[in-house]
C-alpha positions as CSV (number, residue, x, y, z in Angstrom):
1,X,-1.3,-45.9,7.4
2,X,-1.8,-44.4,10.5
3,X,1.3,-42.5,11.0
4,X,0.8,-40.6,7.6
5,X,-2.2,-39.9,8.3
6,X,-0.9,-38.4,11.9
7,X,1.9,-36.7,9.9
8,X,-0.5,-35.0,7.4
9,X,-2.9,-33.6,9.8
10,X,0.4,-32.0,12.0
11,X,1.7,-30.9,8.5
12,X,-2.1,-29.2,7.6
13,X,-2.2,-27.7,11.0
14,X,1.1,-26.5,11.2
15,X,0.1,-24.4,7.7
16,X,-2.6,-23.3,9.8
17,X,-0.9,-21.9,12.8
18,X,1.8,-20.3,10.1
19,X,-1.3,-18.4,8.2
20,X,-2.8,-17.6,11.8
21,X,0.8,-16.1,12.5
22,X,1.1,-14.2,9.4
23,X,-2.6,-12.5,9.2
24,X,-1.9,-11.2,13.0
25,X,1.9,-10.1,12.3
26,X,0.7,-8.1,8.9
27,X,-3.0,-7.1,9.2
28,X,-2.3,-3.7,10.0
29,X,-0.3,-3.3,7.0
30,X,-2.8,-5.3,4.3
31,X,-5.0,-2.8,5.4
32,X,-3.2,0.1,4.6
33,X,-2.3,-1.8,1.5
34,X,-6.4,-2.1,1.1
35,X,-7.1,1.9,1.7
36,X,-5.1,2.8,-1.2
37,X,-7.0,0.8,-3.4
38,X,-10.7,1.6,-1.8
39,X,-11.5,4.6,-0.5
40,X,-13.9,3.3,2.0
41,X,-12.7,2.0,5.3
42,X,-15.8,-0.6,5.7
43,X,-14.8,-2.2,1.8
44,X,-10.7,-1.5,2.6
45,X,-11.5,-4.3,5.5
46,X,-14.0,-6.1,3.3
47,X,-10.9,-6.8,0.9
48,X,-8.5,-7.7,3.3
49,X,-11.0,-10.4,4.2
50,X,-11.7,-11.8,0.3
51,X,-8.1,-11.6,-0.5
52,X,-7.5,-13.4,2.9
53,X,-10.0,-16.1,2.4
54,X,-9.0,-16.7,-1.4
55,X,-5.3,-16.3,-0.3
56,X,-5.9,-19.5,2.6
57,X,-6.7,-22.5,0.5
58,X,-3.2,-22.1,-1.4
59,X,-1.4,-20.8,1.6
60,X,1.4,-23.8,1.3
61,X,1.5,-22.8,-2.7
62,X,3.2,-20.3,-1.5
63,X,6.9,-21.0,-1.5
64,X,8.6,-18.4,-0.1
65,X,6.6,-16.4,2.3
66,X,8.9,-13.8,2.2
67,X,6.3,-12.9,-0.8
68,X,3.7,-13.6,1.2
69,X,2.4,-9.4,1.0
70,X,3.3,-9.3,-2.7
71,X,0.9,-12.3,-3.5
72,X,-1.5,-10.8,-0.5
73,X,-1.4,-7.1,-2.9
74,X,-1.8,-8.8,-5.9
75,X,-4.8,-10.8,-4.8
76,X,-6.3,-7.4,-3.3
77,X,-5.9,-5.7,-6.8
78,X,-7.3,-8.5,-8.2
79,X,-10.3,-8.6,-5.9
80,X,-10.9,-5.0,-6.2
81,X,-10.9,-5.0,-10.1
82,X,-13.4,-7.8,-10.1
83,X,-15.9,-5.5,-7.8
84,X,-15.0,-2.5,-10.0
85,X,-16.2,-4.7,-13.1
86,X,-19.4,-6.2,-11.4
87,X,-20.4,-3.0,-9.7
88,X,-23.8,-1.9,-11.5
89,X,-24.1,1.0,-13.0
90,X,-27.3,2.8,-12.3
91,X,-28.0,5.7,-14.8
92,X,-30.7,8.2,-14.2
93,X,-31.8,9.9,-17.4
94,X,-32.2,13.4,-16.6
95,X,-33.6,16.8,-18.6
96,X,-30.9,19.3,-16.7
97,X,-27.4,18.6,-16.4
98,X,-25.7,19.1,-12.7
99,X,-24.4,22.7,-12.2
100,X,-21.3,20.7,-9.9
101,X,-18.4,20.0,-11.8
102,X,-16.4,16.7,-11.7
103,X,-13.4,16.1,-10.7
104,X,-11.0,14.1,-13.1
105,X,-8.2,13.8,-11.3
106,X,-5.7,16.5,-12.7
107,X,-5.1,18.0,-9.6
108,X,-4.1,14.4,-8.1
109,X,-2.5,13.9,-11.3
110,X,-0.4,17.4,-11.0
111,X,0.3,16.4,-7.1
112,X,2.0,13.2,-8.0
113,X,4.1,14.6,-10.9
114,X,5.2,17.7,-8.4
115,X,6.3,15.0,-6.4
116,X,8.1,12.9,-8.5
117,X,9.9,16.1,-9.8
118,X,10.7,16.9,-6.5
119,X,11.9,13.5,-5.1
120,X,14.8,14.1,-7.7
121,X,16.6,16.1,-5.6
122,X,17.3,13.3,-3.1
123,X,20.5,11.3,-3.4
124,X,19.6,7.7,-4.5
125,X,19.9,6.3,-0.8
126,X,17.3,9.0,0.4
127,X,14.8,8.5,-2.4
128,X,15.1,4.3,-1.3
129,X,14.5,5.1,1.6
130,X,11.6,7.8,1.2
131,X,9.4,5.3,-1.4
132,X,10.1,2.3,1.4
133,X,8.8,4.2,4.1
134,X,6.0,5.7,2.5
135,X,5.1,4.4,-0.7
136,X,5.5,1.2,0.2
137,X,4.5,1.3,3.8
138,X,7.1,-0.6,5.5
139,X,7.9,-0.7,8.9
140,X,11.8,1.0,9.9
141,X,13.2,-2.3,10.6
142,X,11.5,-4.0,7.5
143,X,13.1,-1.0,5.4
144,X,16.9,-1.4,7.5
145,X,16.5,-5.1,6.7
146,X,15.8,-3.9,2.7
147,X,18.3,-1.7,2.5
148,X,21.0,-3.3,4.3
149,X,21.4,0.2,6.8
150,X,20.8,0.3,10.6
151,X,17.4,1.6,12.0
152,X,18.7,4.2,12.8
153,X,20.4,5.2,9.2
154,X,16.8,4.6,8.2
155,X,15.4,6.9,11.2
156,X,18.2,9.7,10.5
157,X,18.1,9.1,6.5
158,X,14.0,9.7,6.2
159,X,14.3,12.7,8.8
160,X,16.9,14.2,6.3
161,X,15.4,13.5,3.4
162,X,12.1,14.9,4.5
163,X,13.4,18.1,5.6
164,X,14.9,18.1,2.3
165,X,11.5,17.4,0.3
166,X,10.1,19.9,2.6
167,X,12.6,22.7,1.7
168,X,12.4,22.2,-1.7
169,X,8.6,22.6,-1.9
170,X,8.5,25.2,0.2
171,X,11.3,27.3,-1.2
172,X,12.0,25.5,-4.8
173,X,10.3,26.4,-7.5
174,X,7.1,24.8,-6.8
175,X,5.4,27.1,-4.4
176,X,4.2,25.3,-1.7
177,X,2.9,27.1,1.6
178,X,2.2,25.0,4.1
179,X,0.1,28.3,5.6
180,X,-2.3,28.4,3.0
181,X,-2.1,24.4,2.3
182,X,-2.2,24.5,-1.2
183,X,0.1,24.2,-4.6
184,X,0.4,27.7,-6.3
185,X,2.0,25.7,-9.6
């Protein structure tokens, strides 16, 4: 009875050391993961911490760790979703409406359809490796490992491929000035 005992305990703490080992190989990039979804820095880190601490107790549920981020994201959406629903919702009754208008997101909106317009004119390979890098926020080596390329396909590849994006804004049909920093559309 003993010996199981033993056993289990090595088996609990060897669960621990691997979640230890995975929070301090991927922090950095659960946080940037976290910023997209809260504007805040202070409540990005606050998630990271909820999703870590809900993600703990069924660390060894997790089969293939591989997955480990996906499942980490997913419980950070989750997270923030469940503030967003429980945040309260103080309303002022007022007798003059503001003179500041609001924004409603169709500039954003406009942004992200420019660039999905303009991410077209990549070849396949470039656009992978464009969305890994940047949409997706993984490291070089974890986008070579992806994509089956070298880092330094990757390196070469993104520097390309941004020149191209760059070009293409700038020049295209889109009106971009980098001088005047805005979208003349």
């Amino acid at each position: 009875m003993r010996m199981q005992w033993t056993e289990a305990a090595m088996a609990a703490d060897g669960a621990v050391l691997d979640f230890e080992e995975y929070v301090r190989t991927r922090q950095d990039a659960l946080l940037r993961s976290a910023r997209r979804l809260v504007p805040d820095p202070v409540d990005a880190q606050d998630l990271v911490q909820t999703a870590l601490v809900r993600t703990y107790p069924r660390w060894d549920g997790i089969a293939d760790k591989t997955l480990a981020d996906a499942y980490m994201r997913r419980v950070m959406i989750n997270t923030r979703t469940e503030w967003w629903r429980n945040r309260k919702l103080e309303e002022v009754p007022t007798g003059e409406l503001p003179d500041a208008s609001v924004d409603d997101g169709a500039d954003q909106r406009a942004d992200r359809e420019m660039l999905r317009d303009v991410l077209k004119v990549l070849a396949p390979k470039q656009r992978q490796v464009v969305m890994m890098r940047h949409y997706g926020q993984l490291t070089t080596e974890e986008t070579a490992r992806a994509l089956g390329m070298s880092t330094g396909t990757v390196k070469s590849t993104l520097h390309r491929a941004l020149a191209r994006l760059r070009h293409e804004l700038e020049h295209g049909r889109y009106g971009y000035s980098r001088k005047e920093d805005v979208c003349a559309a």
